[in-house]
VOBABA-223424 format. One line per 3 residues: number of its first residue (from 1); their letters; for each residue x, y, z of N, C-alpha, C. Coordinates in steps of 0.001 Angstrom, whole numbers. Layout:
NUM	A	X/Y/Z/X/Y/Z/X/Y/Z  ... $
REM end
This chain:
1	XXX	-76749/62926/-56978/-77134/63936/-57954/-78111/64916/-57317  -77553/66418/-57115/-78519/67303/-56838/-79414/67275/-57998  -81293/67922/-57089/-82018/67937/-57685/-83084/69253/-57642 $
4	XXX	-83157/70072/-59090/-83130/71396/-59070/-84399/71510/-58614  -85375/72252/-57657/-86696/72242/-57232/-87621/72752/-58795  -88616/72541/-58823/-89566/72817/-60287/-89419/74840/-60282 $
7	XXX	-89477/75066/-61574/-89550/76856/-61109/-91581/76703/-61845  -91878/77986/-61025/-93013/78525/-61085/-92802/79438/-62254  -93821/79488/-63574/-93655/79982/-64301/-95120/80662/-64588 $
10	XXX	-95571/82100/-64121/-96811/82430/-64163/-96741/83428/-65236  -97573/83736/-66235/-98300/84341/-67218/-97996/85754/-66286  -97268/86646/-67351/-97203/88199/-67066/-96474/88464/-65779 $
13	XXX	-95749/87851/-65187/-94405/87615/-64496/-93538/88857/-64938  -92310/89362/-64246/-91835/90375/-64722/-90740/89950/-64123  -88854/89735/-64304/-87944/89050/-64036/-86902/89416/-64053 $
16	XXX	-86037/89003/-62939/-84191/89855/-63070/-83500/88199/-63347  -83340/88217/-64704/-82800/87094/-65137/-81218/86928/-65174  -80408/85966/-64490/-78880/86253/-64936/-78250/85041/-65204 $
19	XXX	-77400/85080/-66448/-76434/83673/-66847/-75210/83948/-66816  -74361/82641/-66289/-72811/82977/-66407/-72269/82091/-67429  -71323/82561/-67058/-70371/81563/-68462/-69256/80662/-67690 $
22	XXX	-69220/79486/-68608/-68352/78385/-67289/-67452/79277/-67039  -66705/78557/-65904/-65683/78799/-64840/-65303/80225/-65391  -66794/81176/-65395/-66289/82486/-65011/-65323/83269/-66381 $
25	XXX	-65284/82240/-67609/-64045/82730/-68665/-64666/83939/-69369  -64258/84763/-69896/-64585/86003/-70565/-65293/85527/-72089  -65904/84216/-72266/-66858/83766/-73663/-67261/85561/-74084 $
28	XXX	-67889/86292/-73190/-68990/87322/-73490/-68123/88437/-74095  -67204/88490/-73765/-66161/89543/-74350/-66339/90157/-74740  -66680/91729/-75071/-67586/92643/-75878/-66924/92790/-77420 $
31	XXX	-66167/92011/-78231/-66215/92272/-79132/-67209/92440/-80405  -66971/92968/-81669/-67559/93254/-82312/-69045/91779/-82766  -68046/90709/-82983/-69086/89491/-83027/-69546/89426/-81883 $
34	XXX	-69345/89149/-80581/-70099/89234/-79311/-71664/89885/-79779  -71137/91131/-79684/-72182/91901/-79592/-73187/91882/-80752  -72985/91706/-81731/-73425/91533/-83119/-74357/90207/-83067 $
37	XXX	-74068/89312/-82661/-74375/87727/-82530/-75690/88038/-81580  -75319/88477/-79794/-75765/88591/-78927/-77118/89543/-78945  -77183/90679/-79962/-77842/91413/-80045/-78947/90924/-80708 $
40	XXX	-78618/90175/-81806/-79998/89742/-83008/-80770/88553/-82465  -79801/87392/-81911/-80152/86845/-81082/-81201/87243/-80175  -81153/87817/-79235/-81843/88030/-78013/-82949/88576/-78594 $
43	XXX	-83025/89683/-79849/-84083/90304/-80441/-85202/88956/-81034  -84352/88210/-81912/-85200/87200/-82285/-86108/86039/-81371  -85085/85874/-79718/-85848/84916/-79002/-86641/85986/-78662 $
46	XXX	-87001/87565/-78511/-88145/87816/-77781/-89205/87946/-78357  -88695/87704/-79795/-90193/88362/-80798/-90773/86732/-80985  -89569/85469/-80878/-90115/84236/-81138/-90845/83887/-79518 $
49	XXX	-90975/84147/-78604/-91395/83751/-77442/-92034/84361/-76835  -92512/86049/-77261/-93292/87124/-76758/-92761/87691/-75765  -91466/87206/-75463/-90961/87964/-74335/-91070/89779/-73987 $
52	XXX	-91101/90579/-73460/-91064/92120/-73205/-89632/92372/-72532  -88657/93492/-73782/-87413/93683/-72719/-87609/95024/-71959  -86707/95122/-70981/-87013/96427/-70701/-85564/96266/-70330 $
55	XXX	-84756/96340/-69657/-83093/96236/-69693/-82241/95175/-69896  -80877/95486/-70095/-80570/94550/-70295/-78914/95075/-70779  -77657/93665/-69751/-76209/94368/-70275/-75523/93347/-69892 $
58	XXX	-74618/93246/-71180/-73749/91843/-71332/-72509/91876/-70749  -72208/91647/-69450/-70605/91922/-69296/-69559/90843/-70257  -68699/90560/-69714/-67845/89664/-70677/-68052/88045/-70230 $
61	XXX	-68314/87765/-68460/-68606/86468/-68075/-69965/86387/-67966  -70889/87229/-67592/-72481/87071/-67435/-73195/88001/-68197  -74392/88050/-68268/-75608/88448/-69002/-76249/88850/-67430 $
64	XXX	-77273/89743/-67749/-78191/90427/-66901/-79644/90686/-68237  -80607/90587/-67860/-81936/91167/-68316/-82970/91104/-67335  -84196/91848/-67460/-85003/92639/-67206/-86527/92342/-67842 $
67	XXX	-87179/91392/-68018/-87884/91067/-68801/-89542/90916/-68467  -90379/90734/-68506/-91525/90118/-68603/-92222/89312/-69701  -92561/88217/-69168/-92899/87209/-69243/-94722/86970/-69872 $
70	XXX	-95266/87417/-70402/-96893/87260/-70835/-97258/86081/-71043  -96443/85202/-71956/-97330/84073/-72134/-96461/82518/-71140  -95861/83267/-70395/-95202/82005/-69671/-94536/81418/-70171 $
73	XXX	-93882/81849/-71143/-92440/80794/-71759/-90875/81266/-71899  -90779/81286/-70284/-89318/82251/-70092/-88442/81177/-70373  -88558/79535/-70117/-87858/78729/-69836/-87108/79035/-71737 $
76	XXX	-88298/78532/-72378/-87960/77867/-73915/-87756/79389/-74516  -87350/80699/-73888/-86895/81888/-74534/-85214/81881/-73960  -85637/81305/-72674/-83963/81185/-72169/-83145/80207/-73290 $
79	XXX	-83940/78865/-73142/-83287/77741/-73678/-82714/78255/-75374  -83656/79406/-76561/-83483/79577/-77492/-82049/80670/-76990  -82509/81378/-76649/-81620/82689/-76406/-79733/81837/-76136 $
82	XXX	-79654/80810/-75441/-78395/79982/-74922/-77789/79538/-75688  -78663/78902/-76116/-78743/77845/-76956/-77745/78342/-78693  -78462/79127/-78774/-78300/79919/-80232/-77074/80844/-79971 $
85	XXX	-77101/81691/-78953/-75545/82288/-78701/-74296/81514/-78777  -74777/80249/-77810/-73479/79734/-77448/-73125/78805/-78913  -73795/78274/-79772/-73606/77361/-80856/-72707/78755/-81358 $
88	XXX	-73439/80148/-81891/-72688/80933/-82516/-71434/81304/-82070  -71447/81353/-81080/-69823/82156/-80249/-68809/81036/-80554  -69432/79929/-79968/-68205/78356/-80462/-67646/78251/-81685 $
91	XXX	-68782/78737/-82965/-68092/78573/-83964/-67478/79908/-84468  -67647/80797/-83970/-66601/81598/-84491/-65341/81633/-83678  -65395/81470/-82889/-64149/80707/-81960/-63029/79657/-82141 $
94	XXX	-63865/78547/-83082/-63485/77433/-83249/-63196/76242/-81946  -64250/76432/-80825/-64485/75775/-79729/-65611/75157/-79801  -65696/73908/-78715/-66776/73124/-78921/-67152/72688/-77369 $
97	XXX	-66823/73238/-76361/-67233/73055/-75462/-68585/73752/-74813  -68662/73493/-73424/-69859/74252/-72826/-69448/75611/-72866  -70100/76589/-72895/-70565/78137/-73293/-70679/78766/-71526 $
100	XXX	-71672/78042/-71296/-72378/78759/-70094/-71999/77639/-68900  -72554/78111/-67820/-71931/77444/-66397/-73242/76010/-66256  -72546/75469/-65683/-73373/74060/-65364/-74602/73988/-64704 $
103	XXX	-74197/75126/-63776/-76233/76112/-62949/-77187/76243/-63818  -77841/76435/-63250/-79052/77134/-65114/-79405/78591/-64124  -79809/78982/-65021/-79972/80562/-65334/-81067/80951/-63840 $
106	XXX	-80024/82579/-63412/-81456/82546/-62078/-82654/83518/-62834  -83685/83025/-62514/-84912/84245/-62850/-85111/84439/-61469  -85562/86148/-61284/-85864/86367/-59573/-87248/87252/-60164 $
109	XXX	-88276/86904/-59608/-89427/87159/-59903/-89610/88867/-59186  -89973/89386/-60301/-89909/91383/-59429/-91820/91232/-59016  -91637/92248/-58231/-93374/92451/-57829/-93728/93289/-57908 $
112	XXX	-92974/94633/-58010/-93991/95923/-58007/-92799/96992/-58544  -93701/98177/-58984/-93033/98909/-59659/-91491/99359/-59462  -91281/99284/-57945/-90190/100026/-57268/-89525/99208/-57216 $
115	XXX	-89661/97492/-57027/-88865/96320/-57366/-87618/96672/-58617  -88660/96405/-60080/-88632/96786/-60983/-87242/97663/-61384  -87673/98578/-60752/-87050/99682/-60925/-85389/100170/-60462 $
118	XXX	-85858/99585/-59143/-83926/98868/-58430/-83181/98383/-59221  -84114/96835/-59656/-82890/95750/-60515/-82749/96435/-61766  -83481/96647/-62346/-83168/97434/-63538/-81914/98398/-63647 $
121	XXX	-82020/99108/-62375/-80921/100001/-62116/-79381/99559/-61840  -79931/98166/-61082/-78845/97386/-60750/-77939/96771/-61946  -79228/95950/-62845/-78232/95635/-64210/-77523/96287/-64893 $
124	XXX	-78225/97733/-64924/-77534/98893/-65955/-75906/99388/-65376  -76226/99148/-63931/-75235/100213/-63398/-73834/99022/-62804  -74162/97966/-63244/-73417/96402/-63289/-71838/96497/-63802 $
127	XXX	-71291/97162/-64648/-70057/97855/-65580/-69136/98835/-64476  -70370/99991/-64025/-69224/100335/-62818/-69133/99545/-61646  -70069/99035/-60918/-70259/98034/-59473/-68831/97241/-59961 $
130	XXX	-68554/96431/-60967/-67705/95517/-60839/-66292/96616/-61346  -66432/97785/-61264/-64900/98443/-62063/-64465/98372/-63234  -65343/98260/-63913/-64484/98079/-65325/-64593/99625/-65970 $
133	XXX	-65925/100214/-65803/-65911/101729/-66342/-66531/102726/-65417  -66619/104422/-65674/-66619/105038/-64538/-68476/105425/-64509  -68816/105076/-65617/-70175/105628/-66488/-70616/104484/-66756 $
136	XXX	-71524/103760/-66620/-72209/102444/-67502/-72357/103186/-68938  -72715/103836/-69436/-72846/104260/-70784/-71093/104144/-71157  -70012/104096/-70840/-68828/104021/-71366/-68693/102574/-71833 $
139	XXX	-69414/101424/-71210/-69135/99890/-71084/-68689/99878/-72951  -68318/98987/-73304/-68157/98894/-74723/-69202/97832/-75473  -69872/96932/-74503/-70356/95858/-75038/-71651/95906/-74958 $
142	XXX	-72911/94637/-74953/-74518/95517/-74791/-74945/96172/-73782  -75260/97001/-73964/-76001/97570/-72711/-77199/98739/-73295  -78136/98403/-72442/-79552/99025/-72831/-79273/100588/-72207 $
145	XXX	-79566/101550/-73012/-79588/102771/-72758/-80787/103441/-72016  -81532/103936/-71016/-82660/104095/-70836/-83678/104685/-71768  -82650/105443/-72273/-83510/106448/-73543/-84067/105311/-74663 $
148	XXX	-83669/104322/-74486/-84581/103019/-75897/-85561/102788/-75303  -85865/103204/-74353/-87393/102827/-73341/-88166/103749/-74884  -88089/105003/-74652/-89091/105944/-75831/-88354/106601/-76976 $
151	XXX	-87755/105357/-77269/-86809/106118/-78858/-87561/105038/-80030  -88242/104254/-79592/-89038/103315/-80646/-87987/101809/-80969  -88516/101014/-81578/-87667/99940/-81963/-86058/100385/-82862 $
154	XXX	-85833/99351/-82800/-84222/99546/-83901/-84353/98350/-83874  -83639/98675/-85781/-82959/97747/-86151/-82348/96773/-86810  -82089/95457/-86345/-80855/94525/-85896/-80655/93755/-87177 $
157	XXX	-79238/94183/-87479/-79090/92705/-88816/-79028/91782/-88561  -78932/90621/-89375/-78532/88971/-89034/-76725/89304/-89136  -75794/88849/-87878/-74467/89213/-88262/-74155/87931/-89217 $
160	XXX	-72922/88510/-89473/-71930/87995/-90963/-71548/86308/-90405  -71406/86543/-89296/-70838/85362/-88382/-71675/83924/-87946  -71347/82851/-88796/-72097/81953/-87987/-73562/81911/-88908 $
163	XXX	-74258/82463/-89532/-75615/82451/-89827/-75552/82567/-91508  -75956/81807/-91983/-75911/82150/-93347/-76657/82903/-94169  -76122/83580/-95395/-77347/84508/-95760/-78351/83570/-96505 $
166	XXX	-77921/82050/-97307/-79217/81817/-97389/-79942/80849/-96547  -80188/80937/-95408/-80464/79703/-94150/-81787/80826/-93698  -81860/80326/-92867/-83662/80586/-92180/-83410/81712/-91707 $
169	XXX	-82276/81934/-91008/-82162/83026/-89926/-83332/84311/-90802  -83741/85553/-90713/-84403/86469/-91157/-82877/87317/-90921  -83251/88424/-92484/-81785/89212/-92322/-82115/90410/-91762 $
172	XXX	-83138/90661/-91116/-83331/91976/-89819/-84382/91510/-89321  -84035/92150/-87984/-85552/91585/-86869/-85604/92997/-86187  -86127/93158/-85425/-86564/95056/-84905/-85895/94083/-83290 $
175	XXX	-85416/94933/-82577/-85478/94887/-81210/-86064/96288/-80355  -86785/96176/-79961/-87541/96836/-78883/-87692/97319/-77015  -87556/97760/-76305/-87493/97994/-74936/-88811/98791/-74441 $
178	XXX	-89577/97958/-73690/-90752/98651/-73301/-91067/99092/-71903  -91763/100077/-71208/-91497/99839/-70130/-92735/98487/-69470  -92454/98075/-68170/-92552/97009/-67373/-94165/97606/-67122 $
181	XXX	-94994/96343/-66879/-96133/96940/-65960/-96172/97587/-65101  -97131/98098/-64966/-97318/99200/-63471/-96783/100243/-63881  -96384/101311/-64763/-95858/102448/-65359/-97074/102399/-66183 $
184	XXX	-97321/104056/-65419/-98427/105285/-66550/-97792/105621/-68091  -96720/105386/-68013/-96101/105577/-69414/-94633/104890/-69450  -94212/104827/-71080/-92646/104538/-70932/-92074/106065/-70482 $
187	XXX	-92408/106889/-70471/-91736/108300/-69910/-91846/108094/-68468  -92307/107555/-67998/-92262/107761/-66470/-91562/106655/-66024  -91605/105707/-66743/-90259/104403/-66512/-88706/104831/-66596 $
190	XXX	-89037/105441/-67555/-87856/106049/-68342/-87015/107094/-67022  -87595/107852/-66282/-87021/108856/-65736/-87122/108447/-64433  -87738/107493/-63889/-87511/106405/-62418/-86274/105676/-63046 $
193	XXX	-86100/105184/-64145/-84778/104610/-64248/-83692/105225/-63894  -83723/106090/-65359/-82006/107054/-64954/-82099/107916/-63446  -83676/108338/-62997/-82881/108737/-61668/-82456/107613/-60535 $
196	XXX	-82724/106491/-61034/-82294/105421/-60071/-80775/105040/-60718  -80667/105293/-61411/-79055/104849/-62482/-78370/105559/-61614  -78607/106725/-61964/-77803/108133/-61836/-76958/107793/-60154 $
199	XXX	-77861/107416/-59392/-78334/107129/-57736/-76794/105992/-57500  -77177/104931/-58457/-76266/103938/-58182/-74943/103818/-58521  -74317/104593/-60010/-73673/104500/-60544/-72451/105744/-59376 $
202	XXX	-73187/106708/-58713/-72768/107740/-58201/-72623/106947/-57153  -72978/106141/-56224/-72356/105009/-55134/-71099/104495/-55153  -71642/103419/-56258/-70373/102878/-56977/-69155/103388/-57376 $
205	XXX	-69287/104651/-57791/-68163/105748/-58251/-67348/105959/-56796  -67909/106000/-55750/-67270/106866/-54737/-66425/105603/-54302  -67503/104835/-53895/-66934/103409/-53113/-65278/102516/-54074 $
208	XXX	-65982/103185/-55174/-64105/102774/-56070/-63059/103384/-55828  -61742/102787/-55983/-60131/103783/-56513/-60472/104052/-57620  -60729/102442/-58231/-60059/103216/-59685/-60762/101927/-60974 $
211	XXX	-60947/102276/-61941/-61908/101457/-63175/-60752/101187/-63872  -60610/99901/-64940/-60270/99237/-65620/-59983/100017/-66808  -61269/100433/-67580/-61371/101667/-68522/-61592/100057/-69639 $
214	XXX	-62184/100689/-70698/-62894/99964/-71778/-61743/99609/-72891  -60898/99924/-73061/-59972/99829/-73790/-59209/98415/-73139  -59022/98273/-71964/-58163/97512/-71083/-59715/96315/-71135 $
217	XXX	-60651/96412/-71211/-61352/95443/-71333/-61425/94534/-72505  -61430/95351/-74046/-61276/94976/-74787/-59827/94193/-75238  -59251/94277/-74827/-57881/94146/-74919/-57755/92425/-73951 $
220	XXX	-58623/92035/-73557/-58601/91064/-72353/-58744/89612/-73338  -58203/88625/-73205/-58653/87415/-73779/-59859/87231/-73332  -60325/86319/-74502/-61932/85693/-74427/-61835/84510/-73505 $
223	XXX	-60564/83716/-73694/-60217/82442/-72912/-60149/82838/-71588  -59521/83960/-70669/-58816/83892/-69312/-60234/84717/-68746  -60029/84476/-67577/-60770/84693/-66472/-60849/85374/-65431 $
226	XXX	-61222/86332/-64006/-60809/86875/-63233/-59829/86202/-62386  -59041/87064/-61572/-58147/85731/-61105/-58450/86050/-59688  -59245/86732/-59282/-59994/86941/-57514/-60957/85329/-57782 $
229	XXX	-61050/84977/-56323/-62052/83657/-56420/-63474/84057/-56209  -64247/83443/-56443/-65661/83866/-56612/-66364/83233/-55394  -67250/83662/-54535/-67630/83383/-53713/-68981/82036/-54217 $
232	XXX	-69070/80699/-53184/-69669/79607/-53560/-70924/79631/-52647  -71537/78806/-53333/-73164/78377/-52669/-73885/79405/-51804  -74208/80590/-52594/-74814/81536/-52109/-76495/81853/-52675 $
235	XXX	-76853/82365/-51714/-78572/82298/-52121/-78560/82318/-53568  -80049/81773/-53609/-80350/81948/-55284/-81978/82277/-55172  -81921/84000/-54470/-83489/83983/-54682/-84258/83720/-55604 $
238	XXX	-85443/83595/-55864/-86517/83690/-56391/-87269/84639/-56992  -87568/85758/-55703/-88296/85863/-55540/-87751/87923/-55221  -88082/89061/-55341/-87308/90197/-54666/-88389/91261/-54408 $
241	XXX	-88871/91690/-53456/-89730/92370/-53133/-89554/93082/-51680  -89181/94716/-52158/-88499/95447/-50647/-89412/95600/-49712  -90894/95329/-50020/-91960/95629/-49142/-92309/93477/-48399 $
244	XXX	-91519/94209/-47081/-91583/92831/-45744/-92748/91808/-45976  -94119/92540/-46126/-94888/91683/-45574/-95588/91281/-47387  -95619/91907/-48106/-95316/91131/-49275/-94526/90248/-49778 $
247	XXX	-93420/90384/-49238/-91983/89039/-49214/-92631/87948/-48955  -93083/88020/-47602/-93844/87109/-46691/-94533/86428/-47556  -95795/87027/-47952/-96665/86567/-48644/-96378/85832/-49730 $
250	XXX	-95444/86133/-50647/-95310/85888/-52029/-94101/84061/-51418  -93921/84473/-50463/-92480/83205/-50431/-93853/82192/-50263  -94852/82619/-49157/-95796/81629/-48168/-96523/80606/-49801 $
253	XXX	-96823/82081/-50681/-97488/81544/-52170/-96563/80347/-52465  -94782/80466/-53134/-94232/79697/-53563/-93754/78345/-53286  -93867/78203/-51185/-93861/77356/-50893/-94907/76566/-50746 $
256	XXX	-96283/77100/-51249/-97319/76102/-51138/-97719/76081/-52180  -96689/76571/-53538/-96674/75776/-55052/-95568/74927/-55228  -94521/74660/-54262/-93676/73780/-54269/-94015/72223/-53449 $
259	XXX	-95479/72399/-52388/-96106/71617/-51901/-96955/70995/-52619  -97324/71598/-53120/-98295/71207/-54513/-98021/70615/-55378  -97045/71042/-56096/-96438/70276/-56700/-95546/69141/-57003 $
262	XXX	-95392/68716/-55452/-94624/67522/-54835/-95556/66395/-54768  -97491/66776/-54457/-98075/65828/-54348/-98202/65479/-55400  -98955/66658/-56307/-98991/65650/-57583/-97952/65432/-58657 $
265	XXX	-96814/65269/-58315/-95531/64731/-59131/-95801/63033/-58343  -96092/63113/-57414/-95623/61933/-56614/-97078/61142/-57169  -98381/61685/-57544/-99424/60449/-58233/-99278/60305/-59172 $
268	XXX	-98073/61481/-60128/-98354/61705/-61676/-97614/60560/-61346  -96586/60076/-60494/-95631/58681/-60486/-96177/57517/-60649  -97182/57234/-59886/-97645/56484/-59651/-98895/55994/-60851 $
271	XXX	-98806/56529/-61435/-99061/56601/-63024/-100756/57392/-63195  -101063/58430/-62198/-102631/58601/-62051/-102293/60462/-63070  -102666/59876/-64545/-102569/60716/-64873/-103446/62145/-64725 $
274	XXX	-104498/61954/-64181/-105565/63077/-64470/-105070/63587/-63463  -104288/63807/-62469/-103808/64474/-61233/-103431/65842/-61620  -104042/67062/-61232/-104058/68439/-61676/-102730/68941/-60645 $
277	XXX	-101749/69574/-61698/-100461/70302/-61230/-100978/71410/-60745  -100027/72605/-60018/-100393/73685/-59337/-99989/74712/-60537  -100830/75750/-60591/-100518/77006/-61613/-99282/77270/-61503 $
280	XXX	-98664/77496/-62730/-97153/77684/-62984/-96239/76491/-62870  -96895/75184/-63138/-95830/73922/-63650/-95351/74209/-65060  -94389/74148/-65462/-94006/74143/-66603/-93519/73270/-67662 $
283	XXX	-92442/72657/-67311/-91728/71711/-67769/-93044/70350/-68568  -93491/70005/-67323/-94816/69032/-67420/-95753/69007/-67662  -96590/70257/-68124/-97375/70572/-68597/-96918/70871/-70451 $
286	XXX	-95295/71419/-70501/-95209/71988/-71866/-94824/70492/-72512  -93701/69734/-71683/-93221/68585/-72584/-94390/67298/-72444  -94915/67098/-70915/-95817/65775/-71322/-97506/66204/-71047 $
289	XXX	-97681/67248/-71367/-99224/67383/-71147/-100203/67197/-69992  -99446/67535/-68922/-100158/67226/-67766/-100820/68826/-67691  -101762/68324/-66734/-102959/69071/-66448/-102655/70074/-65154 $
292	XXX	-103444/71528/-65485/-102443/72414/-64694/-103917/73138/-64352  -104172/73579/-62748/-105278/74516/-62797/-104630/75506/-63162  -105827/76921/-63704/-105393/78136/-63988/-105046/78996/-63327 $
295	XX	-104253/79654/-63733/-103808/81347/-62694/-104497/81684/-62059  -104390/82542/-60927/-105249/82925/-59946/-105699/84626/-60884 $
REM end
């Protein structure tokens, strides 16, 4: 049995988060419930977990977001956010299997504004990179517009599907897009984005023949899958930062919180509970109360 290394989960973190769906099947499908489900959802785990969005776009097999993290609980915003989609999608489906892929979800920790600002560009501009449309704004399914950076909240009903009107769910929640730390304003996030969109999507355009078109997407079963093979056991950074000797630094940090956290897993074994974890344990600190020094 592989064994997944602990993730570092630090307070005000900022993240290129991505989930797939098993063996790659089109679950995400941009239809009308997709998106409806997917949308209130994600609004409700960020307002229940404090999460901050700032992008974010659902293809039909994976999810992409853009997030920061304040109070350190990306894990149990992931786990709600999964959790709650995939129960909903199954039952309007009338399926009962796994939803999502057997991996768990990558978070890649961003560091600085220009980080930021790439992946962001990268998620948005995710619709043409893979061919399906010629414009990311054409995609049919979620996708964050840059302009919701400073158009204010919207919003989101509880959909018809799956949630009852008289059950807990709340029958509107606001969803919101803010910009990321390190931005003088959401206007200046806002216009480093689309000129970084603009940048990528115009790459992507050239480097193609030819797009799918949104109609031909919609039109695709939810059940079937790509039929190109997907490339296996490939990195799963962490960590993404274009400036070298910050890379450096930040990996040198994670591997001597993965050292750290090996010793004292190995006394917490040995049953010596007062043994202090390294900043950003999560799991063990949230489910059995172990003791964590503070953030730097």
């Amino acid at each position: 049995m592989s064994v997944t290394a602990p993730r570092r989960i630090l307070p005000g973190t900022t993240y290129l988060v991505t989930r797939r769906c098993a063996e790659r099947r089109y679950f995400l499908r941009p239809d009308r419930t997709c998106t409806a489900v997917f949308r209130y959802v994600l609004a409700v785990a960020a307002s229940r977990y404090g999460i901050e969005l700032h992008a974010y776009c659902v293809l039909s097999n994976h999810f992409h977001l853009v997030v920061t993290d304040p109070q350190a609980r990306l894990p149990a915003f992931m786990q709600y956010l999964d959790g709650l989609v995939g129960r909903a999608l199954n039952a309007s489906r009338g399926r009962c299997d796994h939803l999502w892929d057997g991996a768990p979800y990558s978070a890649v920790a961003l560091t600085t504004p220009r980080d930021i600002v790439e992946k962001a560009a990268y998620v948005l501009a995710n619709p043409v990179a893979a061919g399906l449309v010629r414009q990311a704004s054409e995609w049919p399914g979620l996708w964050s517009a840059p302009a919701m950076v400073t158009s204010g909240p919207e919003e989101v009903p509880r959909p018809e599907a799956f949630f009852r009107r008289s059950g807990a769910a709340t029958e509107r929640v606001m969803l919101q897009l803010t910009a990321p730390p390190g931005f003088g304003s959401s206007a200046e996030y806002r216009e480093r984005l689309e000129t970084a969109l603009a940048a990528l999507e115009g790459r992507h355009t050239r480097e193609r023949r030819g797009f799918l078109g949104a109609a031909r997407v919609l039109a695709q079963k939810w059940w079937s899958r790509p039929q190109q093979a997907e490339p296996r056991r490939g990195l799963r950074p962490r960590i993404a930062a274009r400036d070298v000797s910050l890379r450096v630094e930040l990996l040198e940090g994670l591997r001597a919180f993965l050292s750290a956290y090996r010793t004292a897993w190995l006394a917490w074994r040995q049953g010596k509970r007062e043994v202090l974890f390294p900043a950003g344990t999560y799991a063990l600190r949230v489910l059995h109360g172990a003791a964590c020094l503070p953030p730097h």
